[in-house]
C-alpha positions as CSV (number, residue, x, y, z in Angstrom):
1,X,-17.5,-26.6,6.9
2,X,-16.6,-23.3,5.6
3,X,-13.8,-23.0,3.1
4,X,-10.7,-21.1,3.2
5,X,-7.7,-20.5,0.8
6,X,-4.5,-18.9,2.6
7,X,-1.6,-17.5,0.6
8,X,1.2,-17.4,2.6
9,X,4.5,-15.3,2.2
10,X,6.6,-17.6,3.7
11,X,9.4,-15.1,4.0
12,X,7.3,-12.2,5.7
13,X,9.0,-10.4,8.5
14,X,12.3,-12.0,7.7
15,X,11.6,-15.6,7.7
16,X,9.3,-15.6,10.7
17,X,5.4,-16.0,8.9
18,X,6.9,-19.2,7.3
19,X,8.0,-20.6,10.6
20,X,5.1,-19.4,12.5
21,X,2.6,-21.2,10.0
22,X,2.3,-24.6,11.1
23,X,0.8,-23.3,14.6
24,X,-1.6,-20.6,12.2
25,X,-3.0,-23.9,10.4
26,X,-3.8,-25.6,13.6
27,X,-5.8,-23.2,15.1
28,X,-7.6,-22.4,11.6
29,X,-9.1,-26.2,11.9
30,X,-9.7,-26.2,15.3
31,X,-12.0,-23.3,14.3
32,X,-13.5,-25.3,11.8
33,X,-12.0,-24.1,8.9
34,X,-11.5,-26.2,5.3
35,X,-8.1,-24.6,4.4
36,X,-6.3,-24.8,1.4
37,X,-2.3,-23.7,1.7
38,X,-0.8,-21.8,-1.2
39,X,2.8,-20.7,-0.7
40,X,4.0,-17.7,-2.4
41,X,7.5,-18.0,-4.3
42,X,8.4,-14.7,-5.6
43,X,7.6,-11.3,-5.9
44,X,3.8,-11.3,-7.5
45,X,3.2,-15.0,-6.8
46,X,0.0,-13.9,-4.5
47,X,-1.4,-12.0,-7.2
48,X,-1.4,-14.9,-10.0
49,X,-2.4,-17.1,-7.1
50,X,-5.3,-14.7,-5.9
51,X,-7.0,-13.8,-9.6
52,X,-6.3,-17.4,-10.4
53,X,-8.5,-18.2,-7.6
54,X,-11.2,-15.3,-8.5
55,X,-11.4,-16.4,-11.9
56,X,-12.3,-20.2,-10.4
57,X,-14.6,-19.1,-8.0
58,X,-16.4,-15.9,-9.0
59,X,-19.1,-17.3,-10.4
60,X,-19.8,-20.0,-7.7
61,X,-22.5,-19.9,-5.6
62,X,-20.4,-21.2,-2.5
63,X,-16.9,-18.9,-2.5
64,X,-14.3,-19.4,-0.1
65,X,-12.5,-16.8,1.8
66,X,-9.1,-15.7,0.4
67,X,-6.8,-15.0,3.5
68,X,-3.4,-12.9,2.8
69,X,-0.9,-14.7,5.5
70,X,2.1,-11.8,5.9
71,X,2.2,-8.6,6.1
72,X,0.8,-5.2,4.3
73,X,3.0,-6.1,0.8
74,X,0.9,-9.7,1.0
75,X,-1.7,-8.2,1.7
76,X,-1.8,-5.7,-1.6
77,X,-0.7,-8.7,-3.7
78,X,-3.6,-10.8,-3.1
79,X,-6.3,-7.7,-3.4
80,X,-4.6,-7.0,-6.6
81,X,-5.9,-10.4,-7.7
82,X,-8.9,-10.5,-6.0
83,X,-10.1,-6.4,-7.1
84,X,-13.5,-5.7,-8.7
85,X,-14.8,-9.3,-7.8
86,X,-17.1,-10.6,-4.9
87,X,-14.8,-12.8,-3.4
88,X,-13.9,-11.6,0.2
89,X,-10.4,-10.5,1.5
90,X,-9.4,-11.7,5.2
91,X,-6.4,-10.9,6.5
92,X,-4.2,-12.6,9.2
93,X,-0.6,-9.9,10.0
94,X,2.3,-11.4,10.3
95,X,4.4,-8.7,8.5
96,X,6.4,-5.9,9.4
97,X,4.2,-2.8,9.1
98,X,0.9,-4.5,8.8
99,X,-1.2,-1.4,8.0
100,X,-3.9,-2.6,6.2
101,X,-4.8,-5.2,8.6
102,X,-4.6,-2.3,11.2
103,X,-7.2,-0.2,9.5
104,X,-9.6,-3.2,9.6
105,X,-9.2,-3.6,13.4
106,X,-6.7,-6.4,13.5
107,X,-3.3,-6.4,15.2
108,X,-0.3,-8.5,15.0
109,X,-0.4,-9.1,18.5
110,X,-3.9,-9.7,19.1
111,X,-4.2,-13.1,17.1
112,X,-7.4,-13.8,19.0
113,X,-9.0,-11.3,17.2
114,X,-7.9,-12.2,13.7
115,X,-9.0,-15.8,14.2
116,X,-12.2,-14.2,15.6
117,X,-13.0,-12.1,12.7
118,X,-12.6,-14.2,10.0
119,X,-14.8,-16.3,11.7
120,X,-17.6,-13.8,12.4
121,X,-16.4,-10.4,11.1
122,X,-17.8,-7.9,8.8
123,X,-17.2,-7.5,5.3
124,X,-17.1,-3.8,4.3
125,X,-16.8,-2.4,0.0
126,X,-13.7,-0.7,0.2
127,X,-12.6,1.8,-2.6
128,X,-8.9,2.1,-4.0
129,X,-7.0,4.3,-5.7
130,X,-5.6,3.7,-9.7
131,X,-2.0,4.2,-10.2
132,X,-0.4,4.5,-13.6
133,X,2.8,5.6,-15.0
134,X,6.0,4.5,-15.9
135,X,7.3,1.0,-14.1
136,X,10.7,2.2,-12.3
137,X,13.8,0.4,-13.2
138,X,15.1,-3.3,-11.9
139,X,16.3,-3.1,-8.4
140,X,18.4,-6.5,-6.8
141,X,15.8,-8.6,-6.2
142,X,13.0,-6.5,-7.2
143,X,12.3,-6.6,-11.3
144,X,10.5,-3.7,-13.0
145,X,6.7,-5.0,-13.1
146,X,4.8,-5.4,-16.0
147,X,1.2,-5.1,-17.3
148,X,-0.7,-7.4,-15.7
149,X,-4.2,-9.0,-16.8
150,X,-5.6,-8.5,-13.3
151,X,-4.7,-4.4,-13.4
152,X,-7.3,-3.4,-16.7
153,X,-5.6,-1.5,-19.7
154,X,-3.5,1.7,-19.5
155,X,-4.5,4.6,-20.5
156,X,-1.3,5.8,-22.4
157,X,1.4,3.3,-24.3
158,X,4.3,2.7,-22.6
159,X,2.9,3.0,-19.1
160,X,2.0,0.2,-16.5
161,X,-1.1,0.5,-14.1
162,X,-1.4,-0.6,-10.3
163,X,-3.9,-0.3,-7.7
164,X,-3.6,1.3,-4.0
165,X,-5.3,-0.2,-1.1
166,X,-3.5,1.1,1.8
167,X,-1.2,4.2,0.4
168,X,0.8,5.7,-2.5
169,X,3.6,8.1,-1.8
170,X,6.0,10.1,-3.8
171,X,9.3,11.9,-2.7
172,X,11.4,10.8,0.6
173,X,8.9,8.8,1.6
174,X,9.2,6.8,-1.2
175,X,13.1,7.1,-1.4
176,X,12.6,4.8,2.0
177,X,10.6,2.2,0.7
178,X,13.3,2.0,-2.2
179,X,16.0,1.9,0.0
180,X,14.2,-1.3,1.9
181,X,14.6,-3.2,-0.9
182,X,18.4,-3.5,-0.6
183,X,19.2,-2.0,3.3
184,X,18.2,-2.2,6.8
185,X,17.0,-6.1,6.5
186,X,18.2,-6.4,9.8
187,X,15.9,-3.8,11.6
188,X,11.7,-4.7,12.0
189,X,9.3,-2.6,12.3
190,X,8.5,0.9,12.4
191,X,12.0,1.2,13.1
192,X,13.4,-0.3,10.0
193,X,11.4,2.9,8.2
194,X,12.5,5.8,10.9
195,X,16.3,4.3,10.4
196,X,16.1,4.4,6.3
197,X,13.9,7.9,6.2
198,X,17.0,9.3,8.2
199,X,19.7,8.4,6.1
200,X,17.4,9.3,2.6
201,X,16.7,12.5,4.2
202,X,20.5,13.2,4.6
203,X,21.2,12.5,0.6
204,X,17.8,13.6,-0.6
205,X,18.4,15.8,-3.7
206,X,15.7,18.2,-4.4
207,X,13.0,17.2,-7.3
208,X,10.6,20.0,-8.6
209,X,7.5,18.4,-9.5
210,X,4.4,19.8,-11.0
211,X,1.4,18.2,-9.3
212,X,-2.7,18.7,-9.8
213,X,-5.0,17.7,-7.7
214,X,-8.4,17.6,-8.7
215,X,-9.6,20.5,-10.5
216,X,-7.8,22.9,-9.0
217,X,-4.6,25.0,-9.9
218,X,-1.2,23.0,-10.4
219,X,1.0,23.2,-7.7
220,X,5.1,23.8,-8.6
221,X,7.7,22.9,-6.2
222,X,10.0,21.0,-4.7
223,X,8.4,17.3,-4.0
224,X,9.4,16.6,-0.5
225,X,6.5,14.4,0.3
226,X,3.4,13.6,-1.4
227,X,0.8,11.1,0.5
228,X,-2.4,10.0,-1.1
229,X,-4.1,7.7,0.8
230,X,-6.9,5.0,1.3
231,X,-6.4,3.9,5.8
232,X,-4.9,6.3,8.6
233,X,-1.2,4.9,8.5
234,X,1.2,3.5,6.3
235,X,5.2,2.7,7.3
236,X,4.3,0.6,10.5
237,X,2.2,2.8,12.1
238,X,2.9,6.6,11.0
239,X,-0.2,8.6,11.4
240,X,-0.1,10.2,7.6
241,X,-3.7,10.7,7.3
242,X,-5.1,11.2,10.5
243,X,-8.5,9.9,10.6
244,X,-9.0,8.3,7.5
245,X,-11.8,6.3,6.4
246,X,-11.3,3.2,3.6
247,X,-15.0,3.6,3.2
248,X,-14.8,7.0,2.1
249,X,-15.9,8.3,-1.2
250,X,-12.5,10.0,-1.9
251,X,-8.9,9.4,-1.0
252,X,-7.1,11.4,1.6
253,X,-4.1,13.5,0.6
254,X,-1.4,15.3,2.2
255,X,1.2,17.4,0.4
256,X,4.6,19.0,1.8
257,X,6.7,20.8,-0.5
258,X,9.6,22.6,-0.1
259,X,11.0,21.3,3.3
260,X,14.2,21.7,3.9
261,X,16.6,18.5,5.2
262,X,16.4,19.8,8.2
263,X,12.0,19.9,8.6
264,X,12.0,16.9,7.3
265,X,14.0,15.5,9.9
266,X,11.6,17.2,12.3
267,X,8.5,16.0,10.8
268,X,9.5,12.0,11.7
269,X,8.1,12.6,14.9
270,X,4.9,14.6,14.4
271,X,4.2,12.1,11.3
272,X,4.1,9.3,13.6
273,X,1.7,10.9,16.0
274,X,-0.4,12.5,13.2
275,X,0.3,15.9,14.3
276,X,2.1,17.3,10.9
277,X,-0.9,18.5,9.6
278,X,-0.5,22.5,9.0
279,X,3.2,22.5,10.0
280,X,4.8,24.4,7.4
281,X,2.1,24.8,5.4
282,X,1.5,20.9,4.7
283,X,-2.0,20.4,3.7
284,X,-4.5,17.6,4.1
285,X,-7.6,16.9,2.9
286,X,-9.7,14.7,0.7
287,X,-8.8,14.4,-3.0
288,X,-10.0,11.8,-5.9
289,X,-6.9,12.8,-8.6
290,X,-3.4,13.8,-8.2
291,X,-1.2,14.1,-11.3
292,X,2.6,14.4,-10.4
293,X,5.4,15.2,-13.8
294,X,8.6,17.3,-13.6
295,X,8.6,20.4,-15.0
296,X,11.4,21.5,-17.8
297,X,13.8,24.8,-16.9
298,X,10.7,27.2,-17.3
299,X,8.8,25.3,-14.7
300,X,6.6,24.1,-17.6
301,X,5.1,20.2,-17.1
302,X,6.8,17.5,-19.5
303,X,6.1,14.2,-19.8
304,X,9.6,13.2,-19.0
305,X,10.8,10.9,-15.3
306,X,12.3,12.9,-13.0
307,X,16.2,12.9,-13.0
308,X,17.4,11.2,-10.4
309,X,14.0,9.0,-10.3
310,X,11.3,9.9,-8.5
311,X,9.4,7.2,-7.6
312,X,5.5,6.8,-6.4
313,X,4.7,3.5,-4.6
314,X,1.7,1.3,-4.8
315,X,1.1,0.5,-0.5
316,X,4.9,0.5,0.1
317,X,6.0,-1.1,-3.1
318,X,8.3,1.4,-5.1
319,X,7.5,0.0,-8.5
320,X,6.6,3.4,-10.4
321,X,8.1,6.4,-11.3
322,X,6.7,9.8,-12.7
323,X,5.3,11.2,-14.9
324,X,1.8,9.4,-12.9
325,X,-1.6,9.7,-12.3
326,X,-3.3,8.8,-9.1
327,X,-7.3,8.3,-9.3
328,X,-10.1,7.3,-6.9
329,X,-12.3,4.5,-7.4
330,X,-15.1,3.6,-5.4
331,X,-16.3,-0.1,-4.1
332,X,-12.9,-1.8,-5.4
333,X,-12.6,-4.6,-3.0
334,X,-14.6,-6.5,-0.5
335,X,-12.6,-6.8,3.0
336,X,-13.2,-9.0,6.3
337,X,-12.5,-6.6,9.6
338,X,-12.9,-6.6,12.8
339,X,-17.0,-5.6,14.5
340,X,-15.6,-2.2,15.2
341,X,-13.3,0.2,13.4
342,X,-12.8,3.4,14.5
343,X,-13.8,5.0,11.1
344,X,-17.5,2.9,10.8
């Protein structure tokens, strides 16, 4: 009997993973599975739970599948634990947004499949991006995250490092995902994000940023929206990266700066539909670094945070703030999806 170990986020999509459970468990044994329930309790609680398991079972010859139960934010916590090892991601999306599962050919509504292909799916090497910089203040709720065993060491004192799986964003975007923390509980979905990204847009106050990407000449301007990314969507569905492959040797980036209030309204729609590429002049393309700081009154880069905050998110999680350093890694994680995907 093949062995599984599910951490559930019994609070996913407001209470409803937790309730919807039970009936996930039945249909797990009926296919045959030897499952083991782990129940998350707090913010991070999948990632102790996930390395604890890698650190039990990584040298086994028999490992178990390690299933994130929830939705894309359960899904990063238990690929934080289990990165750089050869135990084997499956995910079953229960969540809001549910992304990540996406990307891997799996739908919320399509449970069939999920049961399928952790049952007889394929496990691709996906890469994933390092993210380290300054951990962003408490929030209600939401503590300011610390170093973490299961991360590696930072590179400069003072900073804390977390990894990308799905997408990191800086500017509005990531304004919204702030927001979420504290608003809108009462809206699902892709709607929850459209609602929020409306009423950030309407109080957004301009950040100039200095960003590098890659070898090429810094950028100066202001930061409306910076997306570097691992899978095609983030945000429940929004098309930021149209196209994009996990498997890919290099992230996919796409920078928009200096919109006004009123283009970034505009751009909700063609985001969604991945049609926002080359609208004024946002670019997209592949990228393995992207350094983001604020610059000092001569436009110069400091190693300062912005002021007000500007944060950069590790897939949807707000939980950094600049100065930051994004950098792609290759073969980070090892991931259970569906027979086809569009990008294999």
């Amino acid at each position: 009997m093949a062995s599984m170990h599910c951490i559930i986020n019994p609070a996913g999509r407001d209470g409803s993973t937790g309730k919807r459970w039970p009936k996930i468990l039945k249909r797990l044994v009926e296919d045959g599975w030897d499952v083991e329930t782990h129940l998350t309790e707090r913010v991070g609680h999948a990632t102790e739970i996930a390395y604890e398991l890698r650190n039990r079972f990584e040298n086994e010859d028999q490992k178990p599948l390690i299933v994130a139960v929830g939705g894309d934010g359960t899904a990063h916590e238990v690929a934080s634990g289990l990165r750089g090892s050869s135990l084997v991601l499956g995910l079953i999306p229960t969540g809001s947004g549910n992304d990540l599962a996406m990307a891997h050919g799996l739908h919320r509504k399509k449970m069939d499949l999920t049961f399928q292909t952790l049952l007889n799916g394929v496990d691709r090497s996906v890469g994933a991006l390092r993210l380290e910089g300054k951990a962003a203040p408490d929030a209600p709720g939401y503590p300011a995250i610390k170093i973490r065993d299961c991360d590696g060491p930072v590179e400069v004192e003072g900073n804390v490092v977390r990894w990308v799986f799905l997408e990191s964003d800086c500017g509005v975007t990531s304004l919204t995902s702030r927001a979420k923390l504290t608003r809108g509980k009462w809206i699902r979905g892709s709607m929850k994000y459209t609602y929020l990204g409306l009423t950030e847009v309407l109080k957004w106050k301009k950040r100039q940023a200095w960003i590098k990407i890659d070898n090429e000449e810094p950028k100066r301007g202001v930061l409306s929206m910076v997306a570097f990314t691992m899978c095609e969507t983030f945000g429940g569905g929004y098309k930021v990266s149209p196209k994009a492959s996990p498997q890919a040797k290099h992230g996919h980036l796409t920078v928009a700066l200096n919109l006004s209030k009123l283009q970034m309204i505009r751009l909700m729609g063609p985001l969604r539909k991945g049609k926002h590429v080359n609208m004024w002049d946002i670019s997209h393309g592949p990228a393995k670094r992207l350094e983001i700081r604020a610059v000092d009154g001569d436009g110069n880069p400091t190693g300062l945070p912005h002021s007000p905050p500007l944060f950069v998110q590790s897939d949807g999680e707000p939980c950094i703030q600049t100065p930051a350093i994004l950098q792609f890694m290759p073969d980070q994680l090892l991931v259970r999806g569906a027979l086809k995907v569009d990008w294999a």
